[in-house]
PDB file with one MODEL, atoms N, CA, C and O in Angstrom:
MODEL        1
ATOM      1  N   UNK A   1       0.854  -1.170   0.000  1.00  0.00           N
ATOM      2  CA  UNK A   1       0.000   0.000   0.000  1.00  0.00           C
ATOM      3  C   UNK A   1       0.899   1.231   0.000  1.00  0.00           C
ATOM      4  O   UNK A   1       1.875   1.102   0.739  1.00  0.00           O
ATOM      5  N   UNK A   2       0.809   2.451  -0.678  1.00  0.00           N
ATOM      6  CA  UNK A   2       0.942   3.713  -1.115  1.00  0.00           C
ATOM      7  C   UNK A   2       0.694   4.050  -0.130  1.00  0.00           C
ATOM      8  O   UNK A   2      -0.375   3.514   0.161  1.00  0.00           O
ATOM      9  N   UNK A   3       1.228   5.020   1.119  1.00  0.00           N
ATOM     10  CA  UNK A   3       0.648   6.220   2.128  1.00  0.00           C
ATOM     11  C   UNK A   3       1.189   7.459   0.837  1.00  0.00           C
ATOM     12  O   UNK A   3       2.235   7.890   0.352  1.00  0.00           O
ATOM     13  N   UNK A   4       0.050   7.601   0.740  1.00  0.00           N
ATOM     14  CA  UNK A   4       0.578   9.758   0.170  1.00  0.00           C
ATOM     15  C   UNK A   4       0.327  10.343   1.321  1.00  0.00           C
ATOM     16  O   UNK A   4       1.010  11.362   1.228  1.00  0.00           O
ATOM     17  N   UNK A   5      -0.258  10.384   2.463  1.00  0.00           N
ATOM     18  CA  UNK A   5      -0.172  11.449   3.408  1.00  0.00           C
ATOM     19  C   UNK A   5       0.103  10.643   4.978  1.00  0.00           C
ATOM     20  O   UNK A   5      -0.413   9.536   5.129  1.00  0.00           O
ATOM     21  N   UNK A   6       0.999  11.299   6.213  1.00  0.00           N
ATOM     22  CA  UNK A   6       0.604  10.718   7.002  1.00  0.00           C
ATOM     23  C   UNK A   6       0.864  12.231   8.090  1.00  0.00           C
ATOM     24  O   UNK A   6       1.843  12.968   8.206  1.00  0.00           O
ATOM     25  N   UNK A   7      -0.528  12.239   8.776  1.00  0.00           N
ATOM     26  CA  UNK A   7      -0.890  13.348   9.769  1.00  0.00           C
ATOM     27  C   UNK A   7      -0.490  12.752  10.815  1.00  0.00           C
ATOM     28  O   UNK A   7      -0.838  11.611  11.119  1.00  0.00           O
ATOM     29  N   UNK A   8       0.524  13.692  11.673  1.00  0.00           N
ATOM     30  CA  UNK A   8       0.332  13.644  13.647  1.00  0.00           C
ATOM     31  C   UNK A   8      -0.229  14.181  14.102  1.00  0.00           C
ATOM     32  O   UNK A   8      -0.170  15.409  14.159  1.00  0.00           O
ATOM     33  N   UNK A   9      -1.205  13.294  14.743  1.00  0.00           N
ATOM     34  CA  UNK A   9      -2.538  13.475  15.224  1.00  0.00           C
ATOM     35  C   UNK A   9      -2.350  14.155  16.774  1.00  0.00           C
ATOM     36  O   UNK A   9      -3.212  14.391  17.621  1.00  0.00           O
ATOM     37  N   UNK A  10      -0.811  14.386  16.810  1.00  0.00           N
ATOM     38  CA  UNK A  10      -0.586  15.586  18.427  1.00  0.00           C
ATOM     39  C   UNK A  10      -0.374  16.376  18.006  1.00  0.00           C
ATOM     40  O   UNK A  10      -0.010  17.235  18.809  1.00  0.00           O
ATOM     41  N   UNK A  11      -0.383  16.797  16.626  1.00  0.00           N
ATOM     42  CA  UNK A  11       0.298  17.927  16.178  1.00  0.00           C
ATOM     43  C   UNK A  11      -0.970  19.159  15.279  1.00  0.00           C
ATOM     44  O   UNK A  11      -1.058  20.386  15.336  1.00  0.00           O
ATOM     45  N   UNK A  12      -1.743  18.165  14.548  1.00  0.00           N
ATOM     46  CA  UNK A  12      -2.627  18.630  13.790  1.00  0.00           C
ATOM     47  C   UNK A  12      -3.997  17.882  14.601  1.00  0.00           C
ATOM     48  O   UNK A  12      -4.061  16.748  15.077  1.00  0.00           O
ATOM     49  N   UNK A  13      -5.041  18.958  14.561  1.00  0.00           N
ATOM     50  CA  UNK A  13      -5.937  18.422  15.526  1.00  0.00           C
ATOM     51  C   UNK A  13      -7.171  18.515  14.381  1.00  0.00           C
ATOM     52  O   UNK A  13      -7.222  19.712  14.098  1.00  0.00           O
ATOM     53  N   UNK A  14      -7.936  17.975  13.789  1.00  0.00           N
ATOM     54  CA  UNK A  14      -9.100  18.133  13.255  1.00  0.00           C
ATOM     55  C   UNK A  14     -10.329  18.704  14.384  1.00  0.00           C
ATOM     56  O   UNK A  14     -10.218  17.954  15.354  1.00  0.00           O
ATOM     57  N   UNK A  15     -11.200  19.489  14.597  1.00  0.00           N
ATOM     58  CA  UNK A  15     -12.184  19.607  15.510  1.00  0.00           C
ATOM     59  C   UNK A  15     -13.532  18.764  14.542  1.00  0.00           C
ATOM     60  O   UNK A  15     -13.478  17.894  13.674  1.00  0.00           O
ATOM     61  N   UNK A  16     -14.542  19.410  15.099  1.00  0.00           N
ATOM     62  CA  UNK A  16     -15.857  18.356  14.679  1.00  0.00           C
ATOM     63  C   UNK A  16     -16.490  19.093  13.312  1.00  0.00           C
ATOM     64  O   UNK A  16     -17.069  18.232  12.650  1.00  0.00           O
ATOM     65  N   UNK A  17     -16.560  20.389  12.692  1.00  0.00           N
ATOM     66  CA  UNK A  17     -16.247  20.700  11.661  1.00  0.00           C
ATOM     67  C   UNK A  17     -15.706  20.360  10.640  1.00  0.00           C
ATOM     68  O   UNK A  17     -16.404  20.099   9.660  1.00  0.00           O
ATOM     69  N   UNK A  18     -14.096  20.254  10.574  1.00  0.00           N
ATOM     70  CA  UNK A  18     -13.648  19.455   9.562  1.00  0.00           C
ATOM     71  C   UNK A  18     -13.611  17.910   9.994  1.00  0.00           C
ATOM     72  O   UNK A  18     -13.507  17.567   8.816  1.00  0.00           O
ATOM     73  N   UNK A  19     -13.608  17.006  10.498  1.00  0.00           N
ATOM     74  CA  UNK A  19     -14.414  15.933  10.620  1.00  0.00           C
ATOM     75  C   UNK A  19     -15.248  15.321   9.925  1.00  0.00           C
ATOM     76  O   UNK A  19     -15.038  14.406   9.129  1.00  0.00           O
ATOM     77  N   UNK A  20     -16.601  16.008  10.323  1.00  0.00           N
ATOM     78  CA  UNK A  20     -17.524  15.988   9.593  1.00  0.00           C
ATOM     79  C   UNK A  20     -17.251  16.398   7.516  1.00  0.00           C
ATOM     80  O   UNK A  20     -17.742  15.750   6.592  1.00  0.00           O
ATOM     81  N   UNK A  21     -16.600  17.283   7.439  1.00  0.00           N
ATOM     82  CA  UNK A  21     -16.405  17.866   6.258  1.00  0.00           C
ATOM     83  C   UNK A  21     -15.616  16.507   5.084  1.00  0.00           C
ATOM     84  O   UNK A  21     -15.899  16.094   3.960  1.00  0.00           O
ATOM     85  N   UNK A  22     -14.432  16.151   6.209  1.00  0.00           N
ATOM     86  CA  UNK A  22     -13.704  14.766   5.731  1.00  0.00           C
ATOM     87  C   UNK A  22     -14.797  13.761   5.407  1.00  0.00           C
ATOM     88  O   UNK A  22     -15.006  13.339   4.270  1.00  0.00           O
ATOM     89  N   UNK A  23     -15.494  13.402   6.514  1.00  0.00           N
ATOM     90  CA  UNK A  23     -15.868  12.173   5.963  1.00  0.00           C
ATOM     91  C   UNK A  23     -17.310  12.199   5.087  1.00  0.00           C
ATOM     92  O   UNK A  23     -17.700  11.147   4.580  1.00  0.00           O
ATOM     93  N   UNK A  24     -18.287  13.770   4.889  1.00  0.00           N
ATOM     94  CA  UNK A  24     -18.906  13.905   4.243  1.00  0.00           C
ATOM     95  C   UNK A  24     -18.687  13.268   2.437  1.00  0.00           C
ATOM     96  O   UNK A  24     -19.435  13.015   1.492  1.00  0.00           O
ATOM     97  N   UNK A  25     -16.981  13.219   2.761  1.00  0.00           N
ATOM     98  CA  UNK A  25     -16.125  13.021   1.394  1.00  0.00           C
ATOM     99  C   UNK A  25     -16.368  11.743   0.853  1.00  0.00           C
ATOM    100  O   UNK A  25     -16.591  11.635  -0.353  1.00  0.00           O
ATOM    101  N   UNK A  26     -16.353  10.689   1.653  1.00  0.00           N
ATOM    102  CA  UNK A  26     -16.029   9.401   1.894  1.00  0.00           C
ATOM    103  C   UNK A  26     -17.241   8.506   1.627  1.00  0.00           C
ATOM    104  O   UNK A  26     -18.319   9.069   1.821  1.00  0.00           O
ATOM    105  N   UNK A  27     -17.297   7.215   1.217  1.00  0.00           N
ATOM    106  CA  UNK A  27     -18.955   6.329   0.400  1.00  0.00           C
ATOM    107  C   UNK A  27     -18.813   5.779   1.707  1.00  0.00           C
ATOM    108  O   UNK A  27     -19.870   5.392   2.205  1.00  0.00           O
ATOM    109  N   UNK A  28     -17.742   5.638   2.418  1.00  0.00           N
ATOM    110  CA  UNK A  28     -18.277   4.591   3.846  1.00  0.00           C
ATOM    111  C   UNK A  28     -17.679   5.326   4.967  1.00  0.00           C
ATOM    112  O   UNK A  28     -16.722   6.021   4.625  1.00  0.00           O
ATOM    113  N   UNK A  29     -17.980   5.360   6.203  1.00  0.00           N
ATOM    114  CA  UNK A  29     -17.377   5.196   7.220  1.00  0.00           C
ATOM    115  C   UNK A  29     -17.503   4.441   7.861  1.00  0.00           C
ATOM    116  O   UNK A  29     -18.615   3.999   8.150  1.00  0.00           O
ATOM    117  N   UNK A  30     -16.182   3.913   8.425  1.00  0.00           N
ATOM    118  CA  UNK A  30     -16.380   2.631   9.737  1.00  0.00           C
ATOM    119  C   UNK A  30     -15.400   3.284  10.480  1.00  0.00           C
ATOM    120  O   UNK A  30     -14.285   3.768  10.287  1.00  0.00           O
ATOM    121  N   UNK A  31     -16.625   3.055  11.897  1.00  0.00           N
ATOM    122  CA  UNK A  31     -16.109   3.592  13.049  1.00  0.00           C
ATOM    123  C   UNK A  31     -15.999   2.820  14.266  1.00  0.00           C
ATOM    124  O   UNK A  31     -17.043   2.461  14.809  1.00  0.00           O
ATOM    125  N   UNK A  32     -14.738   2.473  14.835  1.00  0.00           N
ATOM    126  CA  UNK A  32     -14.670   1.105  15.772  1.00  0.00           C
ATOM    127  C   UNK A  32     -14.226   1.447  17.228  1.00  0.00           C
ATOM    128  O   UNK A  32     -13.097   1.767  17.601  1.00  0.00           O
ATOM    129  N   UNK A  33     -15.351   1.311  17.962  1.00  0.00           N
ATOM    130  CA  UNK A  33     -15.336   1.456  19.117  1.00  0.00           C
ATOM    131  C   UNK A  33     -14.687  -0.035  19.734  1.00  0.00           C
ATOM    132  O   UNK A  33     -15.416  -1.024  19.655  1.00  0.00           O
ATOM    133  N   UNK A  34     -13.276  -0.182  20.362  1.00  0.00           N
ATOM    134  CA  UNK A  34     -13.142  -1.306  21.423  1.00  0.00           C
ATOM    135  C   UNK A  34     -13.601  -2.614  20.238  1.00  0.00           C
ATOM    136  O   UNK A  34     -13.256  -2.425  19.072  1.00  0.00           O
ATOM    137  N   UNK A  35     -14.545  -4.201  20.658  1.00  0.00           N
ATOM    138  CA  UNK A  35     -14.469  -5.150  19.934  1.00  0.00           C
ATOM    139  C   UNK A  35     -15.638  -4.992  18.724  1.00  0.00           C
ATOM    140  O   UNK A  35     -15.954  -5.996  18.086  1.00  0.00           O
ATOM    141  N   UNK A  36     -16.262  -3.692  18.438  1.00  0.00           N
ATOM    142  CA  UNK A  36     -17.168  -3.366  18.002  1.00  0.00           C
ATOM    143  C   UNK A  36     -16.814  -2.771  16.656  1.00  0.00           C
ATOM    144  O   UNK A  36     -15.727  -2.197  16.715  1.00  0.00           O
ATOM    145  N   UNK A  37     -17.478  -2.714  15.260  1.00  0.00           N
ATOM    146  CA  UNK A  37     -17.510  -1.647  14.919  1.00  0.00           C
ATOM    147  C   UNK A  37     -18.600  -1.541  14.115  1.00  0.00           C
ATOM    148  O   UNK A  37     -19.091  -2.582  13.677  1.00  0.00           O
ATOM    149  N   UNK A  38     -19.095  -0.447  13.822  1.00  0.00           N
ATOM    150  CA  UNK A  38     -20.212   0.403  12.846  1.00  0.00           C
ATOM    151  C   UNK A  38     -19.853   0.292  11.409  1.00  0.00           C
ATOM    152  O   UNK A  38     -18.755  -0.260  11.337  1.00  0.00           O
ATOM    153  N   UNK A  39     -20.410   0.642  10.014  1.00  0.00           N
ATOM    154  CA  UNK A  39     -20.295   0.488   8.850  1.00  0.00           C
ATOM    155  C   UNK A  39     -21.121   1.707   8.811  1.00  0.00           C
ATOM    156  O   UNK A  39     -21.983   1.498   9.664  1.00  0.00           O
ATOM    157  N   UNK A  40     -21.333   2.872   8.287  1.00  0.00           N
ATOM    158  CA  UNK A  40     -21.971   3.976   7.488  1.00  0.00           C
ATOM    159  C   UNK A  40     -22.146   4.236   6.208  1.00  0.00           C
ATOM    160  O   UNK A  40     -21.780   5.373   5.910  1.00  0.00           O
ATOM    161  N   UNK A  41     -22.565   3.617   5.350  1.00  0.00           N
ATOM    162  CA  UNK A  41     -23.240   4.100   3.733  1.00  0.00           C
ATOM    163  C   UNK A  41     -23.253   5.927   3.996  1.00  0.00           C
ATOM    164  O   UNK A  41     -23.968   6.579   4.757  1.00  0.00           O
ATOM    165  N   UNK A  42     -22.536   6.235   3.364  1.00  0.00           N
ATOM    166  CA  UNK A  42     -22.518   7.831   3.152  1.00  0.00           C
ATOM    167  C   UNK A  42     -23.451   7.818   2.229  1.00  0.00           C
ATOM    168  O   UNK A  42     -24.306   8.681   2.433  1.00  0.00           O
ATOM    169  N   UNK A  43     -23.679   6.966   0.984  1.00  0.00           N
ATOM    170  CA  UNK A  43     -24.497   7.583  -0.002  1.00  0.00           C
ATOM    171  C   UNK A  43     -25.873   6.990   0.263  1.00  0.00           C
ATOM    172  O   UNK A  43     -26.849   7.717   0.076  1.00  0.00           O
ATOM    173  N   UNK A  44     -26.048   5.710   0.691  1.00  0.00           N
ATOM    174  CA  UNK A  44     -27.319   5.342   0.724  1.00  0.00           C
ATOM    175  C   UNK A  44     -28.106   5.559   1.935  1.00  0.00           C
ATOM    176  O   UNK A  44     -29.335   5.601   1.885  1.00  0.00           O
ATOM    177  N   UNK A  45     -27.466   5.694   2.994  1.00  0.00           N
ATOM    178  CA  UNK A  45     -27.874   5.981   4.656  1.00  0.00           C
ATOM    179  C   UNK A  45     -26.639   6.593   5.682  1.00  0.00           C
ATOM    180  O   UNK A  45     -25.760   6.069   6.367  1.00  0.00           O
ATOM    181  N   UNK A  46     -27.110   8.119   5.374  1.00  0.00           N
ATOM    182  CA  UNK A  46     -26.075   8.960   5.891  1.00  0.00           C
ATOM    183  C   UNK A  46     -26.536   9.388   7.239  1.00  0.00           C
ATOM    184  O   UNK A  46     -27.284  10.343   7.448  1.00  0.00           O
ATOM    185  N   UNK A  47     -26.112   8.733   7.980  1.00  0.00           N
ATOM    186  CA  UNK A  47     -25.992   9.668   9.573  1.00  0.00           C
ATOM    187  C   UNK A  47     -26.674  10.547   9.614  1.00  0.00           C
ATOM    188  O   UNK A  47     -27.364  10.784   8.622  1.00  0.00           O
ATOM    189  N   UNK A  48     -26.752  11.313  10.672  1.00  0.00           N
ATOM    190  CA  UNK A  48     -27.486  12.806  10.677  1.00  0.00           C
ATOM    191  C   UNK A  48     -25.461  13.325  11.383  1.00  0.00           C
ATOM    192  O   UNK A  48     -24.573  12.672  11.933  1.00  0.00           O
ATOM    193  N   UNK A  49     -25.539  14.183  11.116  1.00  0.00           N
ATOM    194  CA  UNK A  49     -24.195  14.808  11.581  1.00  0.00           C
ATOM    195  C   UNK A  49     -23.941  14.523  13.057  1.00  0.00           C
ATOM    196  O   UNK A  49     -22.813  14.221  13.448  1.00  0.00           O
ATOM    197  N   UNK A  50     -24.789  14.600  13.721  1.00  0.00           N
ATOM    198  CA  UNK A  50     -24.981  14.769  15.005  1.00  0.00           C
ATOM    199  C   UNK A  50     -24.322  13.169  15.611  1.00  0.00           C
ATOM    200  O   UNK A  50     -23.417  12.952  16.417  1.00  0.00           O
ATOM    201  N   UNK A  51     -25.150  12.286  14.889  1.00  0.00           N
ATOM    202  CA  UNK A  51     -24.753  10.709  15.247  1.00  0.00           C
ATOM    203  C   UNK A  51     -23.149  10.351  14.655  1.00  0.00           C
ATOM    204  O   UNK A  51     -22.225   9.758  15.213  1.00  0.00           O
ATOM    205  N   UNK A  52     -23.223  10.847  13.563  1.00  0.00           N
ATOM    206  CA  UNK A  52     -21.475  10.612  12.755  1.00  0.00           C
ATOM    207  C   UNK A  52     -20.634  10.971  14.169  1.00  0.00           C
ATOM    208  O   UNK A  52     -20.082  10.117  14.863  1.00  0.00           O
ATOM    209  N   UNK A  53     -20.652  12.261  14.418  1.00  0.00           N
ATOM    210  CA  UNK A  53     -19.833  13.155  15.262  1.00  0.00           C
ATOM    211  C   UNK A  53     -19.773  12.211  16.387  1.00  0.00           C
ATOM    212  O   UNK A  53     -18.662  11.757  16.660  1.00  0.00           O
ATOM    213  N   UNK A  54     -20.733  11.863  17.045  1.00  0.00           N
ATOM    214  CA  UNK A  54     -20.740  10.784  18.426  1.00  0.00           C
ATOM    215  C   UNK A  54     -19.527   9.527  17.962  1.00  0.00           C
ATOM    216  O   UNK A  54     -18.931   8.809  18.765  1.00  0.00           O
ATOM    217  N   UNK A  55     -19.430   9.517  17.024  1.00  0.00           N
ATOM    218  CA  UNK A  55     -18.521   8.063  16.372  1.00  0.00           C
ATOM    219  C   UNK A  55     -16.898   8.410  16.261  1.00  0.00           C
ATOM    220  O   UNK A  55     -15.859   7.861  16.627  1.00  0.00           O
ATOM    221  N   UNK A  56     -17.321   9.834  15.430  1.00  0.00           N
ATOM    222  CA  UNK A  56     -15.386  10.315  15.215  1.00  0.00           C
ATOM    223  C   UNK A  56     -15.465  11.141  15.289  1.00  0.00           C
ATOM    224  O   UNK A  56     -15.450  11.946  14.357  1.00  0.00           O
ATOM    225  N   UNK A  57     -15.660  11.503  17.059  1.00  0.00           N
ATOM    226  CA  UNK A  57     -15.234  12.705  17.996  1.00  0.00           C
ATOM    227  C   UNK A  57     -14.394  12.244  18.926  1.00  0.00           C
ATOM    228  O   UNK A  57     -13.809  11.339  18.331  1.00  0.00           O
ATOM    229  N   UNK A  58     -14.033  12.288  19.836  1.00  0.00           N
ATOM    230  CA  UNK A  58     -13.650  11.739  20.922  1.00  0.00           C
ATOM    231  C   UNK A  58     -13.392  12.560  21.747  1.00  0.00           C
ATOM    232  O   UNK A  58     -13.073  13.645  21.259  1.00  0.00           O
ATOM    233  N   UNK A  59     -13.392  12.493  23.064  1.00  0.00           N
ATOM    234  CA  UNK A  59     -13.459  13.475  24.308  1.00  0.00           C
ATOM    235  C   UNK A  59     -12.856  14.646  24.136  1.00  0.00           C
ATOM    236  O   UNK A  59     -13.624  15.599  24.012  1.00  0.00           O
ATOM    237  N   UNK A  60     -11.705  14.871  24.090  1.00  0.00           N
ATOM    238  CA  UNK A  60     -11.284  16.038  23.347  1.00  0.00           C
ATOM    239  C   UNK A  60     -11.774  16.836  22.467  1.00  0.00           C
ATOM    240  O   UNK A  60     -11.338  17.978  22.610  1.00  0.00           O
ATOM    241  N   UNK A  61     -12.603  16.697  21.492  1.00  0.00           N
ATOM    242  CA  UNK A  61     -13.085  17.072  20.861  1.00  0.00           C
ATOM    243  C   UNK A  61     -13.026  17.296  19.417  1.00  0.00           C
ATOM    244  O   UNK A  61     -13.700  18.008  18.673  1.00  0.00           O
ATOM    245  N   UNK A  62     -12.277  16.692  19.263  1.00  0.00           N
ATOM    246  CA  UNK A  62     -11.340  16.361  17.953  1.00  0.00           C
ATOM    247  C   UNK A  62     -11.489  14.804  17.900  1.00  0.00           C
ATOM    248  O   UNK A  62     -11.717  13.997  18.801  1.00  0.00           O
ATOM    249  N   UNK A  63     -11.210  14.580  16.044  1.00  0.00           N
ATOM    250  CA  UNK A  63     -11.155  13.186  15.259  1.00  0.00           C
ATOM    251  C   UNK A  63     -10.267  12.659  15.946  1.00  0.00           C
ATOM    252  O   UNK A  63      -9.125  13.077  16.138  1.00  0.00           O
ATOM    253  N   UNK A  64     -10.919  11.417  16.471  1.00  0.00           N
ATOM    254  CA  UNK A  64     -10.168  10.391  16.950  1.00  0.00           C
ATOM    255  C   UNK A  64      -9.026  10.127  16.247  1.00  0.00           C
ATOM    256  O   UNK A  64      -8.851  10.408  15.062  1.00  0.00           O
ATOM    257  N   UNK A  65      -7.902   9.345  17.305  1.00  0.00           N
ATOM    258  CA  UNK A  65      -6.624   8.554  16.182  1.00  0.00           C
ATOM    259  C   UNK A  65      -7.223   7.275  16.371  1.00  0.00           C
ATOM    260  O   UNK A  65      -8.253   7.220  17.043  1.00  0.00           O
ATOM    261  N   UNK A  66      -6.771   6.309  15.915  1.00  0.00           N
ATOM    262  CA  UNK A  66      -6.425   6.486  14.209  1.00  0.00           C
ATOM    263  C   UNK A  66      -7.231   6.669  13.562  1.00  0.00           C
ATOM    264  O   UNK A  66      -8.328   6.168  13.811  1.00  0.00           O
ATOM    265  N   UNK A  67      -7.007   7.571  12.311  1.00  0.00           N
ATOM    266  CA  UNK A  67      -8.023   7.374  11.082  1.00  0.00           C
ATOM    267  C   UNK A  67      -7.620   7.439   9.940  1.00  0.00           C
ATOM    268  O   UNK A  67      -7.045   8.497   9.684  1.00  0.00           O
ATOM    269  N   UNK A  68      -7.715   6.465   8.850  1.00  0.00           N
ATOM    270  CA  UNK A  68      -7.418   6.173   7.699  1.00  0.00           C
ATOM    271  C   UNK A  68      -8.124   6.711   6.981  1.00  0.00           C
ATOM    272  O   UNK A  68      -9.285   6.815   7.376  1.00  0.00           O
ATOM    273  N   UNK A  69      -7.765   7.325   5.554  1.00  0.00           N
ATOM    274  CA  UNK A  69      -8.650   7.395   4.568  1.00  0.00           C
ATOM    275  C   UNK A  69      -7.983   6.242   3.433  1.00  0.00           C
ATOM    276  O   UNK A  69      -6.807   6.363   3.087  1.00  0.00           O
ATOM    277  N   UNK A  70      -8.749   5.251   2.958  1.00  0.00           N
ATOM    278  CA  UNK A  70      -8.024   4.303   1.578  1.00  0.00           C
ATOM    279  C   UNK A  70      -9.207   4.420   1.058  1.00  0.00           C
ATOM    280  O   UNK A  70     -10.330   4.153   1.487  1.00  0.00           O
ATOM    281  N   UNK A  71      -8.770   4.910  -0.047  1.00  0.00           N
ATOM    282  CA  UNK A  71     -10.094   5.173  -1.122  1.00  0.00           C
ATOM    283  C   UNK A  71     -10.586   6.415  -0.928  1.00  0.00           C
ATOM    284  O   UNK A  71     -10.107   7.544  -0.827  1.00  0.00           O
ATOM    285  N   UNK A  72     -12.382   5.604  -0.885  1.00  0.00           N
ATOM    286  CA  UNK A  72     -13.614   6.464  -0.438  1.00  0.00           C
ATOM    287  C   UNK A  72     -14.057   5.767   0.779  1.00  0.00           C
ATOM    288  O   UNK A  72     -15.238   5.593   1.079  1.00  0.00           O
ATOM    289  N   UNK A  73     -12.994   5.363   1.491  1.00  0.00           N
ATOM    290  CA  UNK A  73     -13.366   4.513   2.938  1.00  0.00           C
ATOM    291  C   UNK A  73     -12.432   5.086   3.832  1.00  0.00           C
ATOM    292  O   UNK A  73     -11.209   4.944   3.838  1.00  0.00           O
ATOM    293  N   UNK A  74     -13.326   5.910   4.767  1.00  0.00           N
ATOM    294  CA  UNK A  74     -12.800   6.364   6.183  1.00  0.00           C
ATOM    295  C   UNK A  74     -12.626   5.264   7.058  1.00  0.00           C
ATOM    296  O   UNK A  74     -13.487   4.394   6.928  1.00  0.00           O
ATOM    297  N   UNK A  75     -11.777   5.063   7.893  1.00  0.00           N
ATOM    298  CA  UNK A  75     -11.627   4.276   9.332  1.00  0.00           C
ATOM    299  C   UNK A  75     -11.400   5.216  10.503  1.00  0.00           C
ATOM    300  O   UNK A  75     -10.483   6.026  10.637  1.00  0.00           O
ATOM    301  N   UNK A  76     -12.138   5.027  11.104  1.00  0.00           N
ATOM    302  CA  UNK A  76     -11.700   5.982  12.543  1.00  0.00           C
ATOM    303  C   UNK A  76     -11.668   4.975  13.717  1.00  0.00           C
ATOM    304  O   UNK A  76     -12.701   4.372  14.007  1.00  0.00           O
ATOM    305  N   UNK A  77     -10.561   4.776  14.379  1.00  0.00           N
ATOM    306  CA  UNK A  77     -10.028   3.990  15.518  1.00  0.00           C
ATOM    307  C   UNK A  77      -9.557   2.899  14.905  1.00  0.00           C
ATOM    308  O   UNK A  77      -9.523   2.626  13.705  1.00  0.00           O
ATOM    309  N   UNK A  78      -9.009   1.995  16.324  1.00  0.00           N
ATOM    310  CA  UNK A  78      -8.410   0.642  15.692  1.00  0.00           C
ATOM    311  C   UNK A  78      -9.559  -0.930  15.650  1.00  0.00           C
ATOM    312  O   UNK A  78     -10.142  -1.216  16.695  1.00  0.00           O
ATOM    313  N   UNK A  79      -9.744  -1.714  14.537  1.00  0.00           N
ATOM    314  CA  UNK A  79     -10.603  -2.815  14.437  1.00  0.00           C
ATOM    315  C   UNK A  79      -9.376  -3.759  13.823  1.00  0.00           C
ATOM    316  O   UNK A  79      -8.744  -3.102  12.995  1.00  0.00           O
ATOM    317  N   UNK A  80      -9.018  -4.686  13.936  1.00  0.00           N
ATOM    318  CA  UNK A  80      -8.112  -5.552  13.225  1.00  0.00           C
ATOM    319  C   UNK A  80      -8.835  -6.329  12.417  1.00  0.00           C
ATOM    320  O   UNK A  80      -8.133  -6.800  11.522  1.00  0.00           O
ATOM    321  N   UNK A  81     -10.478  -6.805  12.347  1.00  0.00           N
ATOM    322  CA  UNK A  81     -11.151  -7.064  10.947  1.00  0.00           C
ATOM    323  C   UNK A  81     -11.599  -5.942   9.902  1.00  0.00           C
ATOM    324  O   UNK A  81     -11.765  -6.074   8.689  1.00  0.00           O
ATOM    325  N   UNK A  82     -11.749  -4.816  10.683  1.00  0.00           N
ATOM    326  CA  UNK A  82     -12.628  -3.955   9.861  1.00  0.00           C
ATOM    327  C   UNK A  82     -10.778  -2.901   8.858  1.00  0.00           C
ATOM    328  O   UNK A  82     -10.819  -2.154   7.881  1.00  0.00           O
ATOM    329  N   UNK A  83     -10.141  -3.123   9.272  1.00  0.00           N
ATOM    330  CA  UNK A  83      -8.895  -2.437   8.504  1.00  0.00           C
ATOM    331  C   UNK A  83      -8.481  -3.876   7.985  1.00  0.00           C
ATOM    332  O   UNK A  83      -8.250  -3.508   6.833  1.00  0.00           O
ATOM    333  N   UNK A  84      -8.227  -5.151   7.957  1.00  0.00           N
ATOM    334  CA  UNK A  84      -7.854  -5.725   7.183  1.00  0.00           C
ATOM    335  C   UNK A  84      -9.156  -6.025   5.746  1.00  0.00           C
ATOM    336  O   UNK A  84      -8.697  -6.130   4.609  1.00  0.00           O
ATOM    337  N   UNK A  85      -9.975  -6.085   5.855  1.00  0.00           N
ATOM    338  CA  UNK A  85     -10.982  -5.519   5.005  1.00  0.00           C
ATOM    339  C   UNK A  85     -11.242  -4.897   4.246  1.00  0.00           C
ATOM    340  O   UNK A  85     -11.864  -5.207   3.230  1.00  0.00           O
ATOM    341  N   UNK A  86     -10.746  -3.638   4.610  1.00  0.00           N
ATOM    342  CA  UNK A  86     -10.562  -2.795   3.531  1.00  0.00           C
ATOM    343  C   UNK A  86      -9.360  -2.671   3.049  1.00  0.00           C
ATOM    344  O   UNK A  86      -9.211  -2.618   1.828  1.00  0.00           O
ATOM    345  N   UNK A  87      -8.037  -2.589   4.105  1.00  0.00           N
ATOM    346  CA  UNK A  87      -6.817  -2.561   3.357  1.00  0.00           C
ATOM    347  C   UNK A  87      -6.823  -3.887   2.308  1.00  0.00           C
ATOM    348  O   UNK A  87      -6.574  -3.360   1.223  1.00  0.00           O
ATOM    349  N   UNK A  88      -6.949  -5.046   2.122  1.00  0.00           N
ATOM    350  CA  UNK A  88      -6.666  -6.318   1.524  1.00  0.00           C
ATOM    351  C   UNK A  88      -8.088  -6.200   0.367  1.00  0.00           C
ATOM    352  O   UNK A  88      -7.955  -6.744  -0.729  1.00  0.00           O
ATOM    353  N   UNK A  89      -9.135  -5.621   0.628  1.00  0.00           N
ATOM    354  CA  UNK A  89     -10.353  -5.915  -0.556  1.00  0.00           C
ATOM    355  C   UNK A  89     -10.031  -4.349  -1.000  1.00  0.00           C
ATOM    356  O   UNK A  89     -10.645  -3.833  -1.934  1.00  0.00           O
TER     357      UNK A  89
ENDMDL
END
């Protein structure tokens, strides 16, 4: 896999604005809480902003680490099925 970009996420802080703006970008988001994670259809069943934000915000108030963009597929946090998934398909 190609990285063209890689952000430090202590350094550069996204707030819930651009967040939202990023993954408005994106056909999926998956967002993985702990042994869990979510799947989001951006195009066919989009969140309300409000619910996205609850997913890839995190206490701080800013986009969680980690978050991948490959493709048109956001990842926000760590899943070891849901990133081999998309990295490998």
């Amino acid at each position: 896999m190609n990285v063209k970009e890689q952000v430090d996420a202590k350094k550069v802080r996204l707030g819930v604005d651009e967040a939202l703006e990023m993954a408005s970008k994106a056909s999926k988001v998956i967002v993985a809480r702990g042994k869990k994670f979510v799947e989001h259809d951006m195009k066919k069943d989009r969140p309300s902003d409000e619910d996205l934000a609850k997913g890839i915000i995190g206490p701080s108030g800013n986009l969680r680490a980690p978050t991948l963009l490959v493709g048109k597929k956001m990842l926000v946090g760590f899943h070891e099925e849901a990133y081999t998934d998309v990295i490998v398909n």
